[in-house]
C-alpha positions as a printed Julia matrix, in Angstrom:
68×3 Matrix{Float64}:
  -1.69   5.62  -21.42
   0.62   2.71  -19.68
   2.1    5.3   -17.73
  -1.33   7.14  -16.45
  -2.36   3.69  -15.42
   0.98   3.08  -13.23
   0.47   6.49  -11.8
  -2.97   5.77  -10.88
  -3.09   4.04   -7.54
  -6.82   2.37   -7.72
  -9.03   0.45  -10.05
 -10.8    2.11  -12.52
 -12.12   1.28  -16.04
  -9.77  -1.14  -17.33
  -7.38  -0.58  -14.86
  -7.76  -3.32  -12.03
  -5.19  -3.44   -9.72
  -4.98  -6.43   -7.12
  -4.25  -3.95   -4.09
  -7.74  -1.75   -4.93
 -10.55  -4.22   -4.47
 -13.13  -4.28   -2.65
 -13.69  -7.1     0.13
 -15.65  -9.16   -2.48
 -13.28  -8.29   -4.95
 -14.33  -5.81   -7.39
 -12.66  -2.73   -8.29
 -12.1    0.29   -6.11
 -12.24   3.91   -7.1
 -10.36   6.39   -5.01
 -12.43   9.61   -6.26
 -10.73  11.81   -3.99
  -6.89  11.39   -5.35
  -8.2   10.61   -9.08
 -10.94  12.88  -10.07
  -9.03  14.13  -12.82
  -8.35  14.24  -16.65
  -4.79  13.48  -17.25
  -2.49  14.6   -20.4
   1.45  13.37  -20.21
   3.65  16.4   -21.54
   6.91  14.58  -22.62
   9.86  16.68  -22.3
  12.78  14.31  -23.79
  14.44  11.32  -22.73
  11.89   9.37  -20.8
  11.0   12.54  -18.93
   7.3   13.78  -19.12
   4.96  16.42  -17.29
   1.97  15.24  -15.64
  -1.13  17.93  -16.07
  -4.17  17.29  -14.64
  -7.45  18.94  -15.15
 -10.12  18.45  -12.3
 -13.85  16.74  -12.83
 -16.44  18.59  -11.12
 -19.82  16.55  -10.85
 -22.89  18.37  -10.57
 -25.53  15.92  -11.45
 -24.17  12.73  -12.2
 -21.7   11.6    -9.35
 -19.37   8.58   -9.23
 -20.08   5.66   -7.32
 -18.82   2.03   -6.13
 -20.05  -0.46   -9.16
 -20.65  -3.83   -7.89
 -20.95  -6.39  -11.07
 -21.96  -9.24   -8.72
């Protein structure tokens, strides 16, 4: 989990990260790079396998929250 949430480059869920926020500072999703289900493969020694499995949205489709 710790390491999916380093690779991640955006905020999302519990992940905020200071660099993804919005200009009134909330998180910010970057759909485009991290529409994805993620599963770390470890292969030994602090060596593991990123796989990926793509979200397709077909009714329900992400958006910007705003908690403000």
């Amino acid at each position: 989990m710790c390491r999916d949430a380093l690779n991640r480059k955006e905020s999302c869920g519990g992940h905020f990260r200071e660099e993804s926020q919005t200009p009134d500072g909330e998180a910010k999703r970057d759909d485009e790079n991290f529409s994805y289900v993620a599963a770390w493969e470890y292969k030994g020694e602090s060596n593991f396998e990123l796989h990926k499995e793509k979200l397709e949205f077909e009714i329900v489709h992400p958006t910007q929250r705003n908690y403000k």
